[in-house]
N, CA, C and O of each residue as an XYZ file, in Angstrom:
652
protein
N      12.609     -1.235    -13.708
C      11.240     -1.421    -13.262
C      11.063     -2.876    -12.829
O      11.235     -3.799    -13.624
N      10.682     -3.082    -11.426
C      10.196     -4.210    -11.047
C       9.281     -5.232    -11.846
O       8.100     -4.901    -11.740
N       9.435     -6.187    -12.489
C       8.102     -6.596    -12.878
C       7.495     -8.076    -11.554
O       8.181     -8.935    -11.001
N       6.025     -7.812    -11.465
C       5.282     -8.179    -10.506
C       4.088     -9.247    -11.301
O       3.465     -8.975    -12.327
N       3.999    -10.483    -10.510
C       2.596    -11.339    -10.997
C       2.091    -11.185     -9.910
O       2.504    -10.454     -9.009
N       0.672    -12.216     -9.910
C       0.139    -12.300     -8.769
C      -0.592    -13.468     -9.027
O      -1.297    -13.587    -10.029
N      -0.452    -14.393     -8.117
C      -0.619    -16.134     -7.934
C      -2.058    -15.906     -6.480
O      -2.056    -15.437     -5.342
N      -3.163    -16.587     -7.441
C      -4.306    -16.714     -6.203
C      -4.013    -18.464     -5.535
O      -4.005    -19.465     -6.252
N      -3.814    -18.462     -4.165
C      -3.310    -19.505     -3.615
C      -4.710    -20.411     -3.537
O      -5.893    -20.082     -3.623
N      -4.035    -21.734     -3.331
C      -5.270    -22.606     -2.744
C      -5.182    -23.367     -1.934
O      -3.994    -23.268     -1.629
N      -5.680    -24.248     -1.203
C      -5.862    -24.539     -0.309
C      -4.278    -25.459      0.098
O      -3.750    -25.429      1.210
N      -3.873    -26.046     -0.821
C      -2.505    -26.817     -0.627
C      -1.168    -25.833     -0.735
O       0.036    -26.031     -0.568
N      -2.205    -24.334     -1.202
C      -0.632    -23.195     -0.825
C      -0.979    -23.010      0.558
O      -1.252    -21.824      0.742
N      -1.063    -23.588      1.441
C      -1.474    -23.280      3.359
C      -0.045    -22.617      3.155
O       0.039    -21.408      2.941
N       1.286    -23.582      3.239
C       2.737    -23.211      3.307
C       3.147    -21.627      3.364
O       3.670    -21.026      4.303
N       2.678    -21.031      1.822
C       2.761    -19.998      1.384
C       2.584    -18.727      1.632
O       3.263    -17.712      1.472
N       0.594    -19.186      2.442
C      -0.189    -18.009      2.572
C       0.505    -18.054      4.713
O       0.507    -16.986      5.326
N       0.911    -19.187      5.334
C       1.697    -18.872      6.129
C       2.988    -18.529      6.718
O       3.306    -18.220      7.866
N       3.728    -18.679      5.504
C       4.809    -18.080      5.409
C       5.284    -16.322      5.064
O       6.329    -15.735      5.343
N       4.150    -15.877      4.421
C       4.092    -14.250      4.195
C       3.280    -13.583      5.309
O       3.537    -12.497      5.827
N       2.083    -14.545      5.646
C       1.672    -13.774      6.633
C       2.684    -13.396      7.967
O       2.958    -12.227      8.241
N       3.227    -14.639      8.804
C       4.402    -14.659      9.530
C       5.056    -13.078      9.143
O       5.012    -11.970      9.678
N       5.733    -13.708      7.792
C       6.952    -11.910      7.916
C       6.019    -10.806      7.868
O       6.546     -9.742      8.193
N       4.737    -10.729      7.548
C       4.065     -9.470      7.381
C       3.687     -8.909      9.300
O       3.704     -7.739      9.682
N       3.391    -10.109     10.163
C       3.268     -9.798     11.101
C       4.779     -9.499     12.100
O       4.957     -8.657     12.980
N       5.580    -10.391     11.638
C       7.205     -9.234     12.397
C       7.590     -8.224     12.227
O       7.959     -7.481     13.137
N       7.607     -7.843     10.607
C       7.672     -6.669      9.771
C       7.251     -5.373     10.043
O       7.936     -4.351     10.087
N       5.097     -5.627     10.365
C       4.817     -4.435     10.875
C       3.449     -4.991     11.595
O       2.295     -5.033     11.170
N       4.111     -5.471     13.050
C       2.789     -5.896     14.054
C       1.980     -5.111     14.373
O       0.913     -5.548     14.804
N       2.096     -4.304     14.321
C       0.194     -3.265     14.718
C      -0.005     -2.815     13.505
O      -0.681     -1.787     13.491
N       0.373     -3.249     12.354
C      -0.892     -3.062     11.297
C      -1.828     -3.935     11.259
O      -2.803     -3.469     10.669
N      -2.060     -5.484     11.784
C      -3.147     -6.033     11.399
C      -3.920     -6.523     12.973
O      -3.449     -6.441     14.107
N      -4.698     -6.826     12.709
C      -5.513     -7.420     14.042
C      -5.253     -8.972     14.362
O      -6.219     -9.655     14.704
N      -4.007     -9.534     14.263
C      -3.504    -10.141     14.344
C      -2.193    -10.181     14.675
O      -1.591     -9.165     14.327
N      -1.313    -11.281     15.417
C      -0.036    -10.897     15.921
C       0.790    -12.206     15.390
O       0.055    -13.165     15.155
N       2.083    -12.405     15.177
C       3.051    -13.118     15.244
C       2.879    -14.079     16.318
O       2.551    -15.123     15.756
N       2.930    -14.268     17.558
C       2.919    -15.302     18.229
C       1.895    -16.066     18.316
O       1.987    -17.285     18.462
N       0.589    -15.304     18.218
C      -0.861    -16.652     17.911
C      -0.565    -16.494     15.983
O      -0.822    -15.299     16.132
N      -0.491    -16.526     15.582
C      -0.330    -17.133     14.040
C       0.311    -18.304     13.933
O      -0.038    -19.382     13.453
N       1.480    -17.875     14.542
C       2.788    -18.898     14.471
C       2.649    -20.358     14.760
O       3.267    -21.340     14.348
N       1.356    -20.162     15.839
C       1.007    -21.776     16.256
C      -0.103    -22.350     15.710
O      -0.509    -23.484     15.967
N      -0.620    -21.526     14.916
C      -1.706    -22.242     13.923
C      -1.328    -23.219     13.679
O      -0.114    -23.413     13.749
N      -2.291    -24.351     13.250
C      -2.207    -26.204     12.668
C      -2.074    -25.434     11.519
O      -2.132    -24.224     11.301
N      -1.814    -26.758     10.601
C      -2.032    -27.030      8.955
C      -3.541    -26.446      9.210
O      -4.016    -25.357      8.888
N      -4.007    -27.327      9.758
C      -5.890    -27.593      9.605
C      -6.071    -25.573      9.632
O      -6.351    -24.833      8.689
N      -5.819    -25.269     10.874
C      -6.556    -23.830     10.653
C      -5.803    -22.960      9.870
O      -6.256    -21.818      9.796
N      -4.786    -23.194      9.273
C      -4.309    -22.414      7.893
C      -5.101    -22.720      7.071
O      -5.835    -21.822      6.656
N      -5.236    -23.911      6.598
C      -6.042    -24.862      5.341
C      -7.558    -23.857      5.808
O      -8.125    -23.350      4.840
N      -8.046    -23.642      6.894
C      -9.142    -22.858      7.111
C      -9.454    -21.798      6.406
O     -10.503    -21.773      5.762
N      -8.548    -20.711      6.422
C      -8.337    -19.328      5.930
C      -8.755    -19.620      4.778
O      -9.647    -18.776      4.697
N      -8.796    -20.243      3.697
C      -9.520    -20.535      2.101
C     -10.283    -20.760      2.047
O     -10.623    -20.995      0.887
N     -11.319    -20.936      3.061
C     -13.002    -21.149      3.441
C     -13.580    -19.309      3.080
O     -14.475    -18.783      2.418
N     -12.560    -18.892      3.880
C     -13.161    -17.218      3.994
C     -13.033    -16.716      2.647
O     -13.574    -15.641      2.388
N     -12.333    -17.397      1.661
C     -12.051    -16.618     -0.105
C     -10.632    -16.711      0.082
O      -9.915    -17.308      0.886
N     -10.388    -15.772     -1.116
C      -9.028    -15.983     -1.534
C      -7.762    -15.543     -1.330
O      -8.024    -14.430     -0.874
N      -6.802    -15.598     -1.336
C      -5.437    -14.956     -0.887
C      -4.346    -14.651     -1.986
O      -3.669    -15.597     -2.390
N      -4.225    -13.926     -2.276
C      -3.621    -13.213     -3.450
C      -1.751    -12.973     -2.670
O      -1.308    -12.277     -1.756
N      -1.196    -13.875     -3.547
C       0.383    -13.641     -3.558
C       1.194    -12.802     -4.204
O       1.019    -13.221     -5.348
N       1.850    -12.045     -4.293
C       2.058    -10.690     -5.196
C       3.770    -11.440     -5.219
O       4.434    -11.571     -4.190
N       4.121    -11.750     -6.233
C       5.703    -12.371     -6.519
C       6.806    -11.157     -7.288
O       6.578    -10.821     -8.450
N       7.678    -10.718     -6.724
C       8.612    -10.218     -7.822
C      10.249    -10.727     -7.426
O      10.859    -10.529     -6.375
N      10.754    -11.533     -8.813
C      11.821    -12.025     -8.776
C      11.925    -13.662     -8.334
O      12.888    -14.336     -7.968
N      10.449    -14.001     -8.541
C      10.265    -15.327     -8.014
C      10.350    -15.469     -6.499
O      10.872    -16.461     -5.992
N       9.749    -14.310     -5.661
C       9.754    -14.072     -4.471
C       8.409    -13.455     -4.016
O       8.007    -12.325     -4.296
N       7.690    -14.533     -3.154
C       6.886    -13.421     -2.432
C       6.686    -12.590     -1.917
O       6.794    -13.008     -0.764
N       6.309    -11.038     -1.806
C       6.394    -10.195     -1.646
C       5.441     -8.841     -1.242
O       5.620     -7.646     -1.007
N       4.086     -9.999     -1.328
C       3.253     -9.429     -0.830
C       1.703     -9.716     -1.008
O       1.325    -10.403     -1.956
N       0.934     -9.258     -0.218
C      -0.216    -10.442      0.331
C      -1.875     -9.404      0.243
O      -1.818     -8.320      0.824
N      -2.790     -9.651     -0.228
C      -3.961     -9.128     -0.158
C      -4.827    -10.536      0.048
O      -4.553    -11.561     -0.577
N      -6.094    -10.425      1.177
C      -6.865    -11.261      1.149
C      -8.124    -11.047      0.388
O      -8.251     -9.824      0.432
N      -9.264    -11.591     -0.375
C     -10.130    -11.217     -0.808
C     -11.547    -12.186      0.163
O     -11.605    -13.414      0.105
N     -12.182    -11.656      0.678
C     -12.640    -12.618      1.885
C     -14.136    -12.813      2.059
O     -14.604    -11.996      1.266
N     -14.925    -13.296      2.516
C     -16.408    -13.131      2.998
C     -16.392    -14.003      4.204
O     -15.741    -15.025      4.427
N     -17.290    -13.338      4.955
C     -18.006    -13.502      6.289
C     -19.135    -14.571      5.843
O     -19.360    -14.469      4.637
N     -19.938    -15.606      6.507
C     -20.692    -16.173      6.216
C     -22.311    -15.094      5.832
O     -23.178    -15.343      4.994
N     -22.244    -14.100      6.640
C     -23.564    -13.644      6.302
C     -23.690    -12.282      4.947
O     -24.647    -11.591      4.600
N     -21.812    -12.358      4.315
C     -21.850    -11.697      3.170
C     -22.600    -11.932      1.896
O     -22.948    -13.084      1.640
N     -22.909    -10.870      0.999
C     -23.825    -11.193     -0.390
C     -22.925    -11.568     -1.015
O     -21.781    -11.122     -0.932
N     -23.340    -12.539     -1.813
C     -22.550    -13.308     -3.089
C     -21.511    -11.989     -3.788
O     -20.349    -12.010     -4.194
N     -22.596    -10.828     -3.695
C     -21.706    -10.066     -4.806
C     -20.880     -8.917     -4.053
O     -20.104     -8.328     -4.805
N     -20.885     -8.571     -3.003
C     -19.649     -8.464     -2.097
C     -18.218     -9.005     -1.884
O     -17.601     -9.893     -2.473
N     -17.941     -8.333     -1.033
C     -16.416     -9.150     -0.211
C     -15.544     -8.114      0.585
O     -16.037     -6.987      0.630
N     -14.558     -8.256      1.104
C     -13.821     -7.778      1.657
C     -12.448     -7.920      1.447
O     -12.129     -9.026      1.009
N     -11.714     -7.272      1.597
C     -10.243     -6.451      1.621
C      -9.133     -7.074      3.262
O      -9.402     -6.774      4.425
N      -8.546     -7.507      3.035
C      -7.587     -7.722      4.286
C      -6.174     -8.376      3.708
O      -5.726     -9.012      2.754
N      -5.726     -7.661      5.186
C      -4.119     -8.059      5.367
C      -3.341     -7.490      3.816
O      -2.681     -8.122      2.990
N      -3.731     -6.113      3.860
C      -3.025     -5.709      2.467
C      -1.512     -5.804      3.331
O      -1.528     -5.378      4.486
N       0.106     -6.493      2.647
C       0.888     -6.032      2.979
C       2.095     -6.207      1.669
O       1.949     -7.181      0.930
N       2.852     -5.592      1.501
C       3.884     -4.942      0.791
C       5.183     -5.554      1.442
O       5.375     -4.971      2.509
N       6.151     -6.513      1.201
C       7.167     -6.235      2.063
C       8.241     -5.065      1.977
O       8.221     -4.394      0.945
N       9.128     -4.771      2.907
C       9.898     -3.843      3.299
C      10.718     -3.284      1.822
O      10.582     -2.119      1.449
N      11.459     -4.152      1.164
C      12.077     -4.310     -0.096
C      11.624     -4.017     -1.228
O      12.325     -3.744     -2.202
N      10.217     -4.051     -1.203
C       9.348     -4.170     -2.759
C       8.340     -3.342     -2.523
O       7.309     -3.526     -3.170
N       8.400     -2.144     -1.464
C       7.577     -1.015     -1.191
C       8.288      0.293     -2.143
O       9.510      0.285     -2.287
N       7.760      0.998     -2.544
C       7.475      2.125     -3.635
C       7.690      1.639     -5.070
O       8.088      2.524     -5.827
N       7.554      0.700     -5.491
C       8.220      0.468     -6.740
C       6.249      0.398     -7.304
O       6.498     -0.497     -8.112
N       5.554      0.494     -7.385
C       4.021      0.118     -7.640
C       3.036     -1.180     -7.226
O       1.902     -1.440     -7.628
N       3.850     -1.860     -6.320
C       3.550     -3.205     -5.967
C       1.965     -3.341     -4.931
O       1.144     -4.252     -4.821
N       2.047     -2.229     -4.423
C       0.638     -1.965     -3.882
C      -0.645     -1.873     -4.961
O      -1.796     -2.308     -4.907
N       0.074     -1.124     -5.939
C      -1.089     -0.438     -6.747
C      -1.259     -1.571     -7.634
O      -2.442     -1.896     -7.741
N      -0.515     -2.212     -8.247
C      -0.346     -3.386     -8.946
C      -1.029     -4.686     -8.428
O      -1.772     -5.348     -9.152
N      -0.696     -5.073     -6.935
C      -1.718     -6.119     -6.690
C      -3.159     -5.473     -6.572
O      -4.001     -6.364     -6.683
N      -3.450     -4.835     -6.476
C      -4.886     -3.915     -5.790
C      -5.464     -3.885     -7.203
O      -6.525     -4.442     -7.487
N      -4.682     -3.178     -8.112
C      -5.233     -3.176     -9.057
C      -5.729     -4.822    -10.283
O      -6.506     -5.019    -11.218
N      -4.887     -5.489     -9.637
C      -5.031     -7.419    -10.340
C      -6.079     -8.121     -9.511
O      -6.477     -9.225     -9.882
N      -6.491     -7.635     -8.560
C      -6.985     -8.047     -7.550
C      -8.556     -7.556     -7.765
O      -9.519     -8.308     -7.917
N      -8.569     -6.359     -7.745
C      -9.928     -6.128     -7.936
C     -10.461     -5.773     -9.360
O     -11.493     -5.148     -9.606
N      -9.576     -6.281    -10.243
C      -9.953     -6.829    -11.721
C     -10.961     -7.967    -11.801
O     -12.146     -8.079    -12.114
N      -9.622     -9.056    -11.230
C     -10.402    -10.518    -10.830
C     -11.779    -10.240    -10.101
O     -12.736    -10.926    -10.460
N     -11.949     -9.370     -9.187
C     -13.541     -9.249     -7.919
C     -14.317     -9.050     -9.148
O     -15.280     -9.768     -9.416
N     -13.903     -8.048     -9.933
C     -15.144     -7.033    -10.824
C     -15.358     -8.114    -11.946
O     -16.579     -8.237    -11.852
N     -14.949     -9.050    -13.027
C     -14.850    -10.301    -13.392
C     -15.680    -11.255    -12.890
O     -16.582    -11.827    -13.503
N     -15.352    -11.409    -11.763
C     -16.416    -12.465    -11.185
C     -17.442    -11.697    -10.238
O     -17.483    -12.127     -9.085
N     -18.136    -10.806    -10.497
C     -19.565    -10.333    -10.596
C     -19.358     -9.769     -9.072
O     -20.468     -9.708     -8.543
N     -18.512     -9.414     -8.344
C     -18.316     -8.522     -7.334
C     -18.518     -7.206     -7.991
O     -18.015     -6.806     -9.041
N     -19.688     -6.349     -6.853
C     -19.782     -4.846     -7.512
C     -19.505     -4.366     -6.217
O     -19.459     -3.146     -6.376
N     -19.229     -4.680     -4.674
C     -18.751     -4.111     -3.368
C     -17.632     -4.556     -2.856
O     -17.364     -5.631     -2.320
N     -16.968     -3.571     -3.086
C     -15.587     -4.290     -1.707
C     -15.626     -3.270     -1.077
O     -15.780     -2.096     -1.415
N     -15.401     -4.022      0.387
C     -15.164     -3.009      1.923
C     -13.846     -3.565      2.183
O     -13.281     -4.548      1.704
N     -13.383     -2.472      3.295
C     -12.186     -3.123      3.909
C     -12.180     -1.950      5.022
O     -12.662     -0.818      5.056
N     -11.374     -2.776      5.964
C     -11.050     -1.727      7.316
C      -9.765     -1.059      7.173
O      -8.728     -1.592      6.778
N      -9.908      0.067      7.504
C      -8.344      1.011      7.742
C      -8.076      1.878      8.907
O      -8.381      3.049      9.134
N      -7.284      0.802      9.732
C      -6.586      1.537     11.326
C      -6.707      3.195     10.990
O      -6.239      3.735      9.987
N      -7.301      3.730     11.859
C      -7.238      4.824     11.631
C      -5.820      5.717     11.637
O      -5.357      5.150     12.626
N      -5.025      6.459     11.364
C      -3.592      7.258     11.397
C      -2.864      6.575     10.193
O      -1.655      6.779     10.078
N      -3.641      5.616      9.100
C      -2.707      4.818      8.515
C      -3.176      5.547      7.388
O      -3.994      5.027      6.630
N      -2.620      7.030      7.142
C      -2.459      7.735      5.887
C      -2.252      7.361      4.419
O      -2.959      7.475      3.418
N      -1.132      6.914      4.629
C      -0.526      6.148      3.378
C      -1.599      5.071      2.647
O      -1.903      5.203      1.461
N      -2.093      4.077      3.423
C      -2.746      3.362      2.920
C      -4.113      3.795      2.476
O      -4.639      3.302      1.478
N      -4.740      4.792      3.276
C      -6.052      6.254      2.961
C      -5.851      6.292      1.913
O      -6.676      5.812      1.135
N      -4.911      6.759      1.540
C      -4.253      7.791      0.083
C      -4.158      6.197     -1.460
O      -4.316      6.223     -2.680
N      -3.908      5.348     -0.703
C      -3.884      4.310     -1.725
C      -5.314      3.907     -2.204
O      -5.706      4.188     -3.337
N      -5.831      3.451     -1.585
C      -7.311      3.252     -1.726
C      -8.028      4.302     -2.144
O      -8.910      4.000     -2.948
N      -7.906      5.899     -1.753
C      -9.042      6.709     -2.325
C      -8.670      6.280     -3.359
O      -9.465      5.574     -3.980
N      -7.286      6.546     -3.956
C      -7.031      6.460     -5.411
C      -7.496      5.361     -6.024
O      -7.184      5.119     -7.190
N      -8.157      4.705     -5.436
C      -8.472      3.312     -6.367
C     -10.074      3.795     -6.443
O     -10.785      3.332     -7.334
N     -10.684      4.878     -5.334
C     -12.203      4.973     -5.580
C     -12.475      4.526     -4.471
O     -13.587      4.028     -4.647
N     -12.149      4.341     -3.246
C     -12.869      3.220     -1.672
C     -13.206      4.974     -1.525
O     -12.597      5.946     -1.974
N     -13.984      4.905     -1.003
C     -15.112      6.584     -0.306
C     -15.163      5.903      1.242
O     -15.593      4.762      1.411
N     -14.573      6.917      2.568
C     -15.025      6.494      3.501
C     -16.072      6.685      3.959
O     -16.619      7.782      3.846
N     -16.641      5.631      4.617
C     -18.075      5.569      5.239
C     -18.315      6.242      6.623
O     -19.453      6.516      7.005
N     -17.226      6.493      7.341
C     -16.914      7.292      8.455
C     -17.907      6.183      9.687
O     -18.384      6.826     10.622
N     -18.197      4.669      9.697
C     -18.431      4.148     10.169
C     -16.977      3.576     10.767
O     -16.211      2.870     10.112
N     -16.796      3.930     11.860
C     -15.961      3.194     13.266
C     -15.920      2.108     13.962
O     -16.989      1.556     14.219
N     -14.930      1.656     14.337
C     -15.001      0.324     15.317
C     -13.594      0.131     16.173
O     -12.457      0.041     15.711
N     -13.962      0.098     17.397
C     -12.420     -0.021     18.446
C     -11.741     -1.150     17.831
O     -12.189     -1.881     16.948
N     -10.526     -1.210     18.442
C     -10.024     -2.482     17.849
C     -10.051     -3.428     19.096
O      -9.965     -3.008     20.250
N     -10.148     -4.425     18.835
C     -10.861     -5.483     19.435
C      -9.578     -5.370     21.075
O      -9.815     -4.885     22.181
N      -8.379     -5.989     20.592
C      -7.556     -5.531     21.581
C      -7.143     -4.655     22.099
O      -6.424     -4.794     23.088
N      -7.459     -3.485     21.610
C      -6.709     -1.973     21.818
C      -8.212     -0.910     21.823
O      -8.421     -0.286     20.782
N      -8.930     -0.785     22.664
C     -10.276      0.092     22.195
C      -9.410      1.250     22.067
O     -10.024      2.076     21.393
N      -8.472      1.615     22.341
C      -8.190      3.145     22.392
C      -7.857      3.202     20.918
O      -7.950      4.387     20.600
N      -7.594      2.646     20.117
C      -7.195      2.331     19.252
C      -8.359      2.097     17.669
O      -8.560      0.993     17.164
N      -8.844      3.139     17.258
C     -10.034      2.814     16.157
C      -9.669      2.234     14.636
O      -8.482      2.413     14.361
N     -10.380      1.631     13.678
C     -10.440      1.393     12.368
C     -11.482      1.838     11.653
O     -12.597      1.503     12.053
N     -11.391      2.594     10.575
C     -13.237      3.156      9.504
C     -13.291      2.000      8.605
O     -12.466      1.132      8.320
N     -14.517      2.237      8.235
C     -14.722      0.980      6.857
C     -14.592      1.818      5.877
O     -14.459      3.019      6.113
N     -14.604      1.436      4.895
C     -14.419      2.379      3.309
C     -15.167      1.092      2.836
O     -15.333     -0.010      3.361
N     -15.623      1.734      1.449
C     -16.527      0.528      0.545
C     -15.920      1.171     -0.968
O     -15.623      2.361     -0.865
N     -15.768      0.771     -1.887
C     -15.621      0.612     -3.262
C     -16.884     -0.404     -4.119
O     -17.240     -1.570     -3.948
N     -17.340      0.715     -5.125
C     -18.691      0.208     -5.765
C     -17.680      0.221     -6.927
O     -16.847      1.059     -7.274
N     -18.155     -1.423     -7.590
C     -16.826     -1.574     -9.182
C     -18.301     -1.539     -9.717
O     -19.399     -1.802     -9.228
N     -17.769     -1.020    -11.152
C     -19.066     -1.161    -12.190
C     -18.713     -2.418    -13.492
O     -19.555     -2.665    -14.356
């Protein structure tokens, strides 16, 4: 059995939280709304940015990063909200529970610090990840949105109410 921590980065982990994102976007580029070649040229400064939006959760096994959840807000989010992004798993450390394990450390910490909503978007055809989240309790809202580069291409929101 794998054993897994999970390290919330800060602002001087920029290195870190751009170094996983990178392999998460070669790994599997049309899962996120983001690509490998505009990432890649980000400054320090607009990495160091990304910790303005909340937090970034490092998922380590073997003293290796291995996988990445963002916990995030928009400026016009409620204190007791947040959002869900860039869930990724790398290639190596997929089926062993490493999904369910950060998700589940992750929205321990939200429900802890007085978060009772998390949303997050899910590309639509992305089953697997459906199936992860109901199981955690996200109910879809069957609210839609093209994807910004790809309209042919949709995402739903799902919301999770923690008590």
């Amino acid at each position: 059995m794998t054993s897994f921590q999970v390290d919330v980065l800060t602002e001087d982990d920029w290195p870190r939280l751009r170094s996983i994102r990178l392999s998460a976007l070669r790994d599997d580029p049309l899962a996120f709304l983001a690509t490998y070649e505009r990432e890649v040229s980000y400054s320090e400064q607009r990495w160091r940015q990304e910790f303005s939006r909340g937090e970034w959760n490092v998922m380590l096994a073997s003293g290796k990063d291995v996988g990445i959840v963002g916990a995030t807000r928009e400026p016009d989010t409620p204190p007791h909200e947040c959002h869900l992004e860039f869930l990724w798993i790398a290639p190596g450390s997929r089926r062993a529970g490493g999904a369910t394990f950060l998700l589940r450390t992750v929205l321990d910490r939200l429900r802890d610090s007085g978060v009772r909503t998390v949303w997050l978007w899910i590309l639509n055809g992305n089953d697997l990840a459906m199936y992860l989240y109901e199981q955690f309790g996200f109910q879809r809202t069957y609210e839609r949105q093209p994807l910004p580069d790809n309209p042919t291409r949709t995402e739903e929101r799902m919301r999770l109410r923690l008590s």
